[in-house]
C-alpha positions in Angstrom: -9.9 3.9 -17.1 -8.3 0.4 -17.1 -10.0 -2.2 -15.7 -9.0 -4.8 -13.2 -7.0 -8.0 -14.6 -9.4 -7.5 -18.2 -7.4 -10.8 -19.3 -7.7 -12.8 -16.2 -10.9 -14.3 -14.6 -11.6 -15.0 -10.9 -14.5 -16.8 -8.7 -15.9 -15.6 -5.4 -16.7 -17.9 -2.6 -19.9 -16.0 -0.8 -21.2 -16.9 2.5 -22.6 -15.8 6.4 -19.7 -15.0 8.9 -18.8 -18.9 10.4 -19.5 -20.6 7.5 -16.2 -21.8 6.7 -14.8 -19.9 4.2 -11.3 -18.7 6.0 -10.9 -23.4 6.4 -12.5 -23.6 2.8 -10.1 -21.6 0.8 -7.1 -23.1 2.8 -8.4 -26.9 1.5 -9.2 -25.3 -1.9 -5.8 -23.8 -2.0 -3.6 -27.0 -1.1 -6.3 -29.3 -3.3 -6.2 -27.2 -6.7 -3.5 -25.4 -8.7 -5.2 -22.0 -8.3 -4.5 -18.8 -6.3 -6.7 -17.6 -3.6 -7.1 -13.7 -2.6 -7.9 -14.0 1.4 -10.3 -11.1 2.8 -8.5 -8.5 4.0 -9.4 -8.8 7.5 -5.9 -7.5 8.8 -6.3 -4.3 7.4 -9.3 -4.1 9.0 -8.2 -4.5 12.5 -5.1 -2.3 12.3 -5.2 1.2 10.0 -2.0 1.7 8.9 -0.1 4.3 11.1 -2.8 4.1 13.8 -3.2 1.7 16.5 -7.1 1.7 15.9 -9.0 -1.6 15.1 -12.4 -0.5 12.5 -13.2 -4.0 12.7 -13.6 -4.1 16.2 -15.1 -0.6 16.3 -17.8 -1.8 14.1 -18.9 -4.7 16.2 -18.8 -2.2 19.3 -20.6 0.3 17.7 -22.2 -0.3 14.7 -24.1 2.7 14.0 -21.5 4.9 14.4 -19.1 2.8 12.5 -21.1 1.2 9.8 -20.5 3.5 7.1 -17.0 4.2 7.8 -16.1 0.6 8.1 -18.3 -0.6 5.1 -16.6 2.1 2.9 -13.1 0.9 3.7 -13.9 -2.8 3.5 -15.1 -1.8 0.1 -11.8 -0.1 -1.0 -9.7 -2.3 0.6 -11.4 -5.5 -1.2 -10.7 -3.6 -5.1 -7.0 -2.8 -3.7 -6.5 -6.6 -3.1 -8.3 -7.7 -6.1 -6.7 -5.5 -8.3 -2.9 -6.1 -6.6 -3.1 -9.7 -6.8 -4.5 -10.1 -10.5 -2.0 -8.3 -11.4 0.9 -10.0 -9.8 -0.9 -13.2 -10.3 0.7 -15.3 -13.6 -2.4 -17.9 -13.4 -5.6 -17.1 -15.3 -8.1 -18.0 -12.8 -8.1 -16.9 -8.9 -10.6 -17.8 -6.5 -11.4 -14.6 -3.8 -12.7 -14.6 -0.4 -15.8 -12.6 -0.2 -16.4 -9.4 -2.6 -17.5 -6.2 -3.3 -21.2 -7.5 -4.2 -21.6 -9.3 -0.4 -20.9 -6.1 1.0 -23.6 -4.3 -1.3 -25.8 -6.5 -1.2 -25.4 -8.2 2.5 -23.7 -6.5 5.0 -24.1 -2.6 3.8 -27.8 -2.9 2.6 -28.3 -5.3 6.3 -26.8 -2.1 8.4 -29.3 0.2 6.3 -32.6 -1.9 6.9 -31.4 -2.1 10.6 -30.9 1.6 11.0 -26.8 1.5 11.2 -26.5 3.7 8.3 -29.0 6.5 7.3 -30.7 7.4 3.9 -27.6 10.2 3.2 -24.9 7.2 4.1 -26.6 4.7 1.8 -26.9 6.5 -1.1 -23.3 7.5 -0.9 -22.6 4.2 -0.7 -24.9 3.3 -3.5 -23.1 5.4 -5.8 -19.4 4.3 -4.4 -20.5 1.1 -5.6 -22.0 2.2 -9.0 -18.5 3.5 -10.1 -16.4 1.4 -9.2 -18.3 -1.2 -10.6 -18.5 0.3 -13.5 -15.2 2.0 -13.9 -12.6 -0.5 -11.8 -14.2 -3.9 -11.5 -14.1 -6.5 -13.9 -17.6 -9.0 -13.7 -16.3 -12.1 -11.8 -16.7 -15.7 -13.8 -19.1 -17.1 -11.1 -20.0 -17.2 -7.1 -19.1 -20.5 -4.8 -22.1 -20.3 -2.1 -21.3 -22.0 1.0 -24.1 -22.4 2.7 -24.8 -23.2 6.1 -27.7 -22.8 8.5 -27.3 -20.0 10.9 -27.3 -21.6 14.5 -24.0 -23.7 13.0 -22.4 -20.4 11.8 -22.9 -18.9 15.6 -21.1 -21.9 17.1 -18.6 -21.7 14.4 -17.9 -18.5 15.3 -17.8 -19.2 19.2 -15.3 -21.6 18.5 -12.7 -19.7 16.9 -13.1 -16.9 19.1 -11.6 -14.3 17.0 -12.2 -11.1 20.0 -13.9 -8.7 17.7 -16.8 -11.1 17.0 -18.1 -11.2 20.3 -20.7 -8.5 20.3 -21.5 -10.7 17.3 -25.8 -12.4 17.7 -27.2 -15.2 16.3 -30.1 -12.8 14.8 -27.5 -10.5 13.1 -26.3 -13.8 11.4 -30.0 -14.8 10.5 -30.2 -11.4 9.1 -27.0 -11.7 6.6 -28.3 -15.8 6.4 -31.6 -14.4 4.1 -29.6 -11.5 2.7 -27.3 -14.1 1.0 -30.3 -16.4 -0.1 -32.2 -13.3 -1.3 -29.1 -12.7 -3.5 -27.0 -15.8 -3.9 -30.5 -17.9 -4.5 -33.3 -15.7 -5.8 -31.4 -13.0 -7.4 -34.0 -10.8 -5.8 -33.4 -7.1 -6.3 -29.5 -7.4 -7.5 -27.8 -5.5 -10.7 -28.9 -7.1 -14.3 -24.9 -7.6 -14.8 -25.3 -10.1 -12.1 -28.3 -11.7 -13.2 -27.0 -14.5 -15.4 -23.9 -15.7 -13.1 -23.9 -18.9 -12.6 -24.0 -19.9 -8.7 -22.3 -23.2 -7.1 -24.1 -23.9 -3.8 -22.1 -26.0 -1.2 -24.0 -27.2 1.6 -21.4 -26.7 4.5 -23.5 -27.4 7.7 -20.7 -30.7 7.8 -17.6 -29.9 9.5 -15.6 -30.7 6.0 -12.2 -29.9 7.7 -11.9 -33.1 9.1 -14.2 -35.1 6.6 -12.1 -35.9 4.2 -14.7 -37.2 1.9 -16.8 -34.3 2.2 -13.8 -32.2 1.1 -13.5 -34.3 -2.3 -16.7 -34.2 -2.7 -16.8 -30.4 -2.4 -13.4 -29.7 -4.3 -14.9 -32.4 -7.2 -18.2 -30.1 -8.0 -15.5 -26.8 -7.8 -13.2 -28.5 -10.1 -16.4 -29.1 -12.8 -18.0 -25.4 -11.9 -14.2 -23.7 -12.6 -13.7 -25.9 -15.5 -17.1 -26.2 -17.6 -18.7 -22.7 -18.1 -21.9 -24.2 -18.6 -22.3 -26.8 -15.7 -24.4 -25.2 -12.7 -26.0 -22.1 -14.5 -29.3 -21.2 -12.7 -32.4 -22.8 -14.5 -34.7 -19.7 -13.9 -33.9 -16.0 -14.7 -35.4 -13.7 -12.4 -36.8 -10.7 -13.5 -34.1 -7.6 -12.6 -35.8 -5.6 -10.4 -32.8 -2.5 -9.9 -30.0 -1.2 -11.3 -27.3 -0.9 -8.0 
């Protein structure tokens, strides 16, 4: 089975719900000659030929909806990774969020909170495994933005987006050390991912309207995007799994 975009490369920028991604990528896009693949959060909120809303089913009902809407995010992330590498004529693309958040934040968060049961999980496990293996292609390197949790919570009161409402500040504490246990200590992640190098952004400062912030964030992108070697992590964790 082909793989997706083998010739092209592409960076992920990671991070909580509120920490600025959506206004990131929209700087990133206007400041630097590369495409950017958006999550695809309208899919999420209308199925097409339906009039249902999964996003907002999950937020209203988590346990009921976790796996269902966990698996589609998943599927629907490789559809628009693979669709736009392929239309894409530049070789790098930066993407909004990815396959390996939603292993190793959001899914494996509804599991250790009891929103998806031992039989969901592993079917998810093994979802994951395959495509992977079979569909993905490994991604060049992760953008962290990183951003204390209490600001992500009144980012996300700001912007009001409807389904986030049922949305706590301790679920985004939760995804908060899920990201750091990934992003930052590689704890418990594939050995594939182990030696990716890792660009941390501290975003707690409201870089939409700090323009020196902004060059000072696009500046260290520029360098990560452009020097393979700049910002790979010092120590190597031991792997500790496989998935």
């Amino acid at each position: 089975m082909d793989q997706i975009g083998t010739d092209k490369r592409y960076f992920i920028v990671e991070g909580n719900i509120g920490a600025g991604k959506s206004t990131f990528l929209r700087i990133l896009k206007e400041q630097l000659n590369v495409p950017i693949i958006f999550e695809p959060v309208e899919k999420w909120q209308t199925i097409e030929g339906t009039t249902e809303n999964l996003l907002e089913k999950f937020y209203s009902d988590t346990q009921r909806w976790a796996y269902t809407f966990q698996s589609y995010a998943f599927i629907t992330r490789v559809l628009a990774l693979e669709d736009a590498l392929k239309t894409t004529p530049y070789q790098t693309s930066v993407l909004e969020r990815s396959v390996f958040s939603d292993r190793y934040c959001f899914a494996r968060n509804c599991y250790e909170q009891g929103n998806m049961n031992a039989l969901e999980w592993k079917l998810y496990q093994e979802w994951f495994v395959w495509l992977v293996n079979n569909v993905m292609t490994k991604p060049a390197g992760f953008i962290y933005l990183k951003a204390d949790p209490k600001k992500c919570y009144e980012r996300l009161c700001k912007r009001g987006r409807s389904e986030e409402s049922p949305v706590a500040l301790d679920y985004l504490q939760q995804l908060h050390n899920k990201h750091e246990k990934w992003l930052i200590e590689k704890d418990n992640i594939a050995d594939y991912l182990q030696d990716l190098p890792v660009l941390v952004l501290d975003c707690n400062q409201e870089f939409e309207s700090d323009v020196a912030v902004q060059r000072n964030h696009i500046k260290y992108i520029r360098q990560f995007i452009h020097d393979e070697e700049v910002y790979v992590p010092k120590e190597k964790l031991v792997p500790k799994a496989l998935v």
